[in-house]
DOPA-466825 format. One record per residue (C-alpha): residue number from 0; residue in one letter; z, y, x. Coordinates in nm, 2 decimals, always signed. Example, Ala and Ser with C-alpha at 12.3 -4.5 7.8 and 13.67 -1.06 7.14 Angstrom:
residues 2
R | num | residu | c3 | c2 | c1
R | 0 | A | +0.78 | -0.45 | +1.23 $
R | 1 | S | +0.71 | -0.11 | +1.37 $
end
This chain:
residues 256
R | num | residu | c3 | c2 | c1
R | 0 | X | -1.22 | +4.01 | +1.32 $
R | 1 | X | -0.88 | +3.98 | +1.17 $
R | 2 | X | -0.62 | +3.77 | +1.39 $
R | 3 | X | -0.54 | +3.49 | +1.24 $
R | 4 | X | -0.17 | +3.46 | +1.37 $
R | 5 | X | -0.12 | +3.76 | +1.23 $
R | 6 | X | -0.20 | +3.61 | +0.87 $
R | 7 | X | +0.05 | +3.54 | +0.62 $
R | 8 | X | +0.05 | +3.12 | +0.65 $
R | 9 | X | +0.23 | +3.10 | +0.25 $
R | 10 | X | +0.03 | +3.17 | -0.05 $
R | 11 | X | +0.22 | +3.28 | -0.43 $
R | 12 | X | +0.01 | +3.14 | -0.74 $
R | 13 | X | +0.15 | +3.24 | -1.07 $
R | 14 | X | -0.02 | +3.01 | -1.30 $
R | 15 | X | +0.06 | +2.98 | -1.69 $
R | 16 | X | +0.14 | +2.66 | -1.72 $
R | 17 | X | +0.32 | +2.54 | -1.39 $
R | 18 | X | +0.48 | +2.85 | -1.31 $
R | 19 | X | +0.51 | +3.02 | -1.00 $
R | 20 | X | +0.42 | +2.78 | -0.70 $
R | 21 | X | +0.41 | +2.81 | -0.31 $
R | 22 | X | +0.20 | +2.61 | -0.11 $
R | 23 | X | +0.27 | +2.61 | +0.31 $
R | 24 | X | +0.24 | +2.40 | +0.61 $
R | 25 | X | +0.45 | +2.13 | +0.63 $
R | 26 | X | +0.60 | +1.92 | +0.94 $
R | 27 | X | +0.40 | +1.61 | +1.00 $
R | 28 | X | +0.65 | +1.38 | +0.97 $
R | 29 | X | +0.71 | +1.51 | +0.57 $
R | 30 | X | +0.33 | +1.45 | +0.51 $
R | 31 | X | +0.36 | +1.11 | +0.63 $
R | 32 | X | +0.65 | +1.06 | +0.50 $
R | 33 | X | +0.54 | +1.18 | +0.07 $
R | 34 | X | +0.19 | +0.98 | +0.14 $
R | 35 | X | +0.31 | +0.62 | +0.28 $
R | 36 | X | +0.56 | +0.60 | -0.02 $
R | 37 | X | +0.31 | +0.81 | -0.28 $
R | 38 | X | -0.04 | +0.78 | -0.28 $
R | 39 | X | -0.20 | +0.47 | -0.41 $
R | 40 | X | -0.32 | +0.33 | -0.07 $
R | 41 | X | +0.02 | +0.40 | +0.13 $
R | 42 | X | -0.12 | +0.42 | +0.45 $
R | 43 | X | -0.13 | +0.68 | +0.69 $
R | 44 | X | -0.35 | +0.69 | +1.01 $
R | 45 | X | -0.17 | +0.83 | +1.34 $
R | 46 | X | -0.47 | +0.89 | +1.50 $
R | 47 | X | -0.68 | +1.14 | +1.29 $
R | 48 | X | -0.47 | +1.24 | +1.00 $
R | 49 | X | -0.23 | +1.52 | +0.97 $
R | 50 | X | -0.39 | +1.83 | +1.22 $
R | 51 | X | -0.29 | +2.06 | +0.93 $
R | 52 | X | -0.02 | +1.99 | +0.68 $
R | 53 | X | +0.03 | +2.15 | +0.34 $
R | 54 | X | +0.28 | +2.13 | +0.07 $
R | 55 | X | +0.29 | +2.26 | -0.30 $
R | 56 | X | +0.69 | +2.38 | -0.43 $
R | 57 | X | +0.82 | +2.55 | -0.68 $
R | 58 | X | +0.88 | +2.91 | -0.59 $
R | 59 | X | +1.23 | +2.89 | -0.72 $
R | 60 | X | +1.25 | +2.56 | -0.49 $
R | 61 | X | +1.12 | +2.64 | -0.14 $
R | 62 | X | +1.27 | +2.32 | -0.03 $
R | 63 | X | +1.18 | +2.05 | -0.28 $
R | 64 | X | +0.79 | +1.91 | -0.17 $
R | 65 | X | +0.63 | +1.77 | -0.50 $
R | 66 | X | +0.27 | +1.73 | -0.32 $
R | 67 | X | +0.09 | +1.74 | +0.02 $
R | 68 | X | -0.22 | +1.77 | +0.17 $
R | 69 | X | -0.31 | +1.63 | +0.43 $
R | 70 | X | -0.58 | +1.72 | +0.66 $
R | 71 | X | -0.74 | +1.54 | +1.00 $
R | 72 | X | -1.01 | +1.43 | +1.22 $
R | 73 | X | -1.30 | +1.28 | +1.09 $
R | 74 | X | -1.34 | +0.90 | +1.11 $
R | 75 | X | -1.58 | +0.99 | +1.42 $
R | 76 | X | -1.50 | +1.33 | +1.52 $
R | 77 | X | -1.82 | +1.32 | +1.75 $
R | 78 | X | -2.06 | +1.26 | +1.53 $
R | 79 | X | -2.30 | +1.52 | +1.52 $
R | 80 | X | -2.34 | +1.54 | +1.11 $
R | 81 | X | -2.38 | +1.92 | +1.11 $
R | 82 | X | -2.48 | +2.24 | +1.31 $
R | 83 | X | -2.33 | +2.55 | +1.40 $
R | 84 | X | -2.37 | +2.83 | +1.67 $
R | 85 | X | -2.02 | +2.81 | +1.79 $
R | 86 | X | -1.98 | +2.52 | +2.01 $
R | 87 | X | -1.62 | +2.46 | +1.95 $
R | 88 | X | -1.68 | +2.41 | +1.58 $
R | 89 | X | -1.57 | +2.13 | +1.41 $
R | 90 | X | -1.52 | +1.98 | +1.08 $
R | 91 | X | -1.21 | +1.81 | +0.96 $
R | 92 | X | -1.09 | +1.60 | +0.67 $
R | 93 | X | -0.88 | +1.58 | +0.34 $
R | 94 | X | -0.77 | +1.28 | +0.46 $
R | 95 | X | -0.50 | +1.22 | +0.20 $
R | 96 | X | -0.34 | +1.41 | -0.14 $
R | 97 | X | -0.04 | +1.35 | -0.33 $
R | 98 | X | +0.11 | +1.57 | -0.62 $
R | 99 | X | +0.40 | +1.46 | -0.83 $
R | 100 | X | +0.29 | +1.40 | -1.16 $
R | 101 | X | +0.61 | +1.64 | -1.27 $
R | 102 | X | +0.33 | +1.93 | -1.17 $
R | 103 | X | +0.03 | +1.72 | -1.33 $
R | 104 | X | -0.34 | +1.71 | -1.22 $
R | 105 | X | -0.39 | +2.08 | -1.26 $
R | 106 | X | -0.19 | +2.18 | -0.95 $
R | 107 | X | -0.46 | +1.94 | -0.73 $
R | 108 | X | -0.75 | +2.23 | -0.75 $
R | 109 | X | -0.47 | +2.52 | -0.65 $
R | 110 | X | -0.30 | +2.31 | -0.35 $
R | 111 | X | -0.67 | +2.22 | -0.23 $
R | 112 | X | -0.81 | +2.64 | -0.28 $
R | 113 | X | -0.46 | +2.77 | -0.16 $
R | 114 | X | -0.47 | +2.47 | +0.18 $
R | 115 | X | -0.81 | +2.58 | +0.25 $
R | 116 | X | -0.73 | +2.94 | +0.21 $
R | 117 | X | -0.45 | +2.89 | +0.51 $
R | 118 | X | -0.68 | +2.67 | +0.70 $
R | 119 | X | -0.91 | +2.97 | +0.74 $
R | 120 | X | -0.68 | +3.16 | +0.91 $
R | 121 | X | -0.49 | +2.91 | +1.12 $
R | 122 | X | -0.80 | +2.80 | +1.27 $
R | 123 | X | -1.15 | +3.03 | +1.38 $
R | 124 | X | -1.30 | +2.74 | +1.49 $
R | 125 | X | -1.31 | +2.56 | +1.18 $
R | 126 | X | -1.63 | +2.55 | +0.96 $
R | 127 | X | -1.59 | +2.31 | +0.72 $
R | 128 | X | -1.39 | +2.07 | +0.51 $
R | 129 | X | -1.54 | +1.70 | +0.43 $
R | 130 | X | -1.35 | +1.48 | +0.20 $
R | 131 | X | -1.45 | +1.13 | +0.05 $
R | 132 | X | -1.39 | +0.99 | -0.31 $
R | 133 | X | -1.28 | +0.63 | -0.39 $
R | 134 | X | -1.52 | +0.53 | -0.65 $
R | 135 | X | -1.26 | +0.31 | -0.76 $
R | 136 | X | -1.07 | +0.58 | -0.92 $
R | 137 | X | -1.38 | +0.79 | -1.01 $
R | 138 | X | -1.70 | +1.00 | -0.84 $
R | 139 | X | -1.49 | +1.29 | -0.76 $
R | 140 | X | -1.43 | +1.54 | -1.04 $
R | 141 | X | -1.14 | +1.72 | -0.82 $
R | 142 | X | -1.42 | +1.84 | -0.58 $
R | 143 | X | -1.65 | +1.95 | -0.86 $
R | 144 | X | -1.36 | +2.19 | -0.96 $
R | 145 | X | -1.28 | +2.30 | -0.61 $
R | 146 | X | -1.63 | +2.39 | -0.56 $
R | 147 | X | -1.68 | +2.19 | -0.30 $
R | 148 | X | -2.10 | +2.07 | -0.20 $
R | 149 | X | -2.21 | +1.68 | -0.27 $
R | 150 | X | -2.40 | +1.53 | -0.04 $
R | 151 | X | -2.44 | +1.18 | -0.15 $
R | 152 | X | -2.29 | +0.84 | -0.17 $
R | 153 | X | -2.28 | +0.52 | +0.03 $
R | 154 | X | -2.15 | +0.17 | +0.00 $
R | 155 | X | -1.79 | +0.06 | +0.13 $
R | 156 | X | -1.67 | -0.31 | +0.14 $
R | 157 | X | -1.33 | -0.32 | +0.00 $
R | 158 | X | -1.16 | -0.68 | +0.01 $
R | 159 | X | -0.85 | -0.77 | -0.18 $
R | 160 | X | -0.62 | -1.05 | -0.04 $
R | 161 | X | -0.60 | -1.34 | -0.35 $
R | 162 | X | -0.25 | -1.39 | -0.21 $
R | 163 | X | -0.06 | -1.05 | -0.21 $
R | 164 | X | -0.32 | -0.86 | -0.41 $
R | 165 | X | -0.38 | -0.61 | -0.09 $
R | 166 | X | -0.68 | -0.44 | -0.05 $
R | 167 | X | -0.81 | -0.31 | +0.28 $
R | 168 | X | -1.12 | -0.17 | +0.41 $
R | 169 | X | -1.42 | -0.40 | +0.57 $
R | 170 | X | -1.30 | -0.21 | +0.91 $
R | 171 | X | -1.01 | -0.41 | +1.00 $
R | 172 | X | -1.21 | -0.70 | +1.01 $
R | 173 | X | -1.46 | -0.50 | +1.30 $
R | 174 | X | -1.26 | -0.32 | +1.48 $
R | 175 | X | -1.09 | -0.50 | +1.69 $
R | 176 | X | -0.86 | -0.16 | +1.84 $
R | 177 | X | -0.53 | -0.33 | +1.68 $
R | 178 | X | -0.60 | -0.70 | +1.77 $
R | 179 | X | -0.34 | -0.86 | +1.55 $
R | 180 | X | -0.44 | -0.68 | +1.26 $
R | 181 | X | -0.80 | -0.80 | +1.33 $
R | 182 | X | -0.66 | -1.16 | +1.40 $
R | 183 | X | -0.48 | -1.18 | +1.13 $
R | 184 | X | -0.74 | -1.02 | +0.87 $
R | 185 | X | -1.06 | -1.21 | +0.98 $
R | 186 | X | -0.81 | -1.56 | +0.98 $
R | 187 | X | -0.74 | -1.44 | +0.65 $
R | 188 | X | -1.10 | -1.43 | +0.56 $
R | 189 | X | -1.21 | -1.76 | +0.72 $
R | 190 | X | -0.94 | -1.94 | +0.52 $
R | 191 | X | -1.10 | -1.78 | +0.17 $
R | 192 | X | -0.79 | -1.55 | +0.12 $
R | 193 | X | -1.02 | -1.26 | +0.02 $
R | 194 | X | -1.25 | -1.17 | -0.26 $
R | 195 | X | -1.53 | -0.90 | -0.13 $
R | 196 | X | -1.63 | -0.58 | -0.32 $
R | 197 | X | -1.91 | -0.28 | -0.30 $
R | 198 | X | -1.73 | +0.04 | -0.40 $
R | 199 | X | -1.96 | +0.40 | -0.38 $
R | 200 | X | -1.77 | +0.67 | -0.15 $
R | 201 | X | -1.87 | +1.01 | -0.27 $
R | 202 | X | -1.91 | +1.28 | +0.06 $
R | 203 | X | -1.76 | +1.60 | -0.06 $
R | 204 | X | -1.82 | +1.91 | +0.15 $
R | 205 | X | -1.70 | +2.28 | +0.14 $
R | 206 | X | -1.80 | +2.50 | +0.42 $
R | 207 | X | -1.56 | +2.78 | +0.56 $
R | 208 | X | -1.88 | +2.90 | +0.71 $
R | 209 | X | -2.24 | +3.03 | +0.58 $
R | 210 | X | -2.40 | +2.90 | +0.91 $
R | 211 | X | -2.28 | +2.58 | +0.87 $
R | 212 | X | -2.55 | +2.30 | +0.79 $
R | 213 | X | -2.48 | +1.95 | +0.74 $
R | 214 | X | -2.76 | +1.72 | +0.86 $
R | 215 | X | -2.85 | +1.60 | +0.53 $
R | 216 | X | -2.92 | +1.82 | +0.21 $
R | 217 | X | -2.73 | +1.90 | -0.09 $
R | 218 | X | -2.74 | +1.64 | -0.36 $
R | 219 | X | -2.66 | +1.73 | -0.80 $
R | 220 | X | -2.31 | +1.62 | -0.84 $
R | 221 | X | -2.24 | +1.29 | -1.01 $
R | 222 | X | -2.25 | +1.15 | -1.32 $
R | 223 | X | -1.91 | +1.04 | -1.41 $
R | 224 | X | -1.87 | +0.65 | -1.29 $
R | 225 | X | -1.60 | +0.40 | -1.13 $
R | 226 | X | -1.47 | +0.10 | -1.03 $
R | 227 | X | -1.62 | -0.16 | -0.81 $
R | 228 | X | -1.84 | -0.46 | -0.81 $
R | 229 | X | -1.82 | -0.83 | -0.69 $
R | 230 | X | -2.02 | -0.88 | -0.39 $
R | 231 | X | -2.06 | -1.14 | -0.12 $
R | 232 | X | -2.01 | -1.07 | +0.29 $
R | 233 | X | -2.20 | -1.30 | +0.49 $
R | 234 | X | -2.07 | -1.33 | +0.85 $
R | 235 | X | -2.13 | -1.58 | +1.12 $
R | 236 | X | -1.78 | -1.81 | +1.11 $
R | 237 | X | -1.86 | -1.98 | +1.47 $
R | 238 | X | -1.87 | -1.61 | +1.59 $
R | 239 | X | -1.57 | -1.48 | +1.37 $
R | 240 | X | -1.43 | -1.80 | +1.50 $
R | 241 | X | -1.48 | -1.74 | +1.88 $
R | 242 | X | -1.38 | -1.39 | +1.92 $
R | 243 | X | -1.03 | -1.48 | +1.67 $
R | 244 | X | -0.97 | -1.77 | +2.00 $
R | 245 | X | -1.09 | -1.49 | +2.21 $
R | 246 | X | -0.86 | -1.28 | +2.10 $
R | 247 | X | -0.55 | -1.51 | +2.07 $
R | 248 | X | -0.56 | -1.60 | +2.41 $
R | 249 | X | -0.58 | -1.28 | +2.55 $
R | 250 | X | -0.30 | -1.17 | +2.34 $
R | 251 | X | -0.08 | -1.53 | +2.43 $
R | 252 | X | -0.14 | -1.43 | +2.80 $
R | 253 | X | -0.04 | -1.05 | +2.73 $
R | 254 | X | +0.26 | -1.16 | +2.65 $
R | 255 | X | +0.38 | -1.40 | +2.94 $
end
């Protein structure tokens, strides 16, 4: 078995079009950095994202980012959605990806193959790559391209704030781990400041290793679709209600 600190961790890729490009790790604070002010939902989780960190540069520019990669834990890295014999493998996730459109859409499918190329050899333990698309912006063609399996879709609540036009995930409003953001959110919701809507989340999978099985099987990909449709979220108010109070008087008492 090859070492894999003894890998090169830069990959060349002459292309005809873009030129000569390099694609390396970056420093976490860069990939935060290129996705808050980038991509189209400018947020960044501290928690799970950014284990492994690629960029994509002009070879004649080493210095000059123009696109990251961003790759983390999953949403629930204990879940037990696959199997392997090694007991320290794991699964992580293309959390986020930006590329300036001055390289253009082709240069996603080489900074995905060239950032799981280096992911292979920086870490033995990982067996897989799982990434999610937005079916807002489309079913995920990228993945198609990269090769990567489909294993099916399900159905997200997005909700966009009739005020500033935000839209956030139905999490905030459940997870009460960042209680002002809950406060503030499900407040929000009980005053009719958001409009509610189904979205399909495409699961995207490329295994770094034959015996890797994920849990459920392999799907056909896609036919092409987006966007997202109306919907409506019942929820019991006098509940929503008490654990808001709840809440706010845990976090008035905090405070003292």
């Amino acid at each position: 078995m090859n070492d894999s600190n003894s890998l090169p961790t830069e990959i060349y890729k002459e292309t005809s079009s873009l030129g000569r490009l390099l694609i390396k790790p970056v420093d976490k604070a860069t990939a935060k950095e290129m996705i808050v002010k980038n991509h189209y939902s400018h947020k960044w989780n501290d928690g799970g994202f950014g284990v492994y960190n690629f960029g994509i540069f002009r070879a004649e520019e080493p210095d000059r980012c123009l696109g990251v990669a961003v790759y983390g834990y999953m949403k629930n890295p204990k879940a037990r959605i696959f199997t392997h014999p090694n007991p320290k493998a794991w699964m992580c996730e293309l959390n986020r990806m930006w590329i300036d459109d001055e390289l253009g859409h082709n240069a996603e499918s080489i900074l995905i193959a060239a950032s799981i190329k280096l992911l292979r050899r920086l870490d033995p333990d990982l067996v897989a790559v799982q990434s999610f698309a937005d079916g807002r912006l489309g079913c995920g063609t990228i993945y198609k391209a990269a090769n990567f399996q489909y294993y099916g879709f399900h159905i997200t609540k997005f909700l966009r704030n009739r005020r500033s036009g935000e839209i956030v995930h139905e999490q905030i409003f459940t997870n009460s781990t960042s209680p002002s953001g809950f406060l503030r959110a499900n407040v929000g919701m009980l005053l009719g400041d958001f409009e509610v809507f189904h979205v399909k989340t495409y699961r995207y999978i490329y295994p770094l290793d034959k015996r890797f099985r994920y849990i459920k099987p392999q799907q056909p990909y896609p036919a092409y679709a987006k966007g997202m449709e109306a919907t409506e979220w019942k929820r019991d108010r006098p509940k929503m209600i008490e654990r808001c109070v709840g809440i706010l008087t845990k976090m008035a008492a905090d405070s003292d």
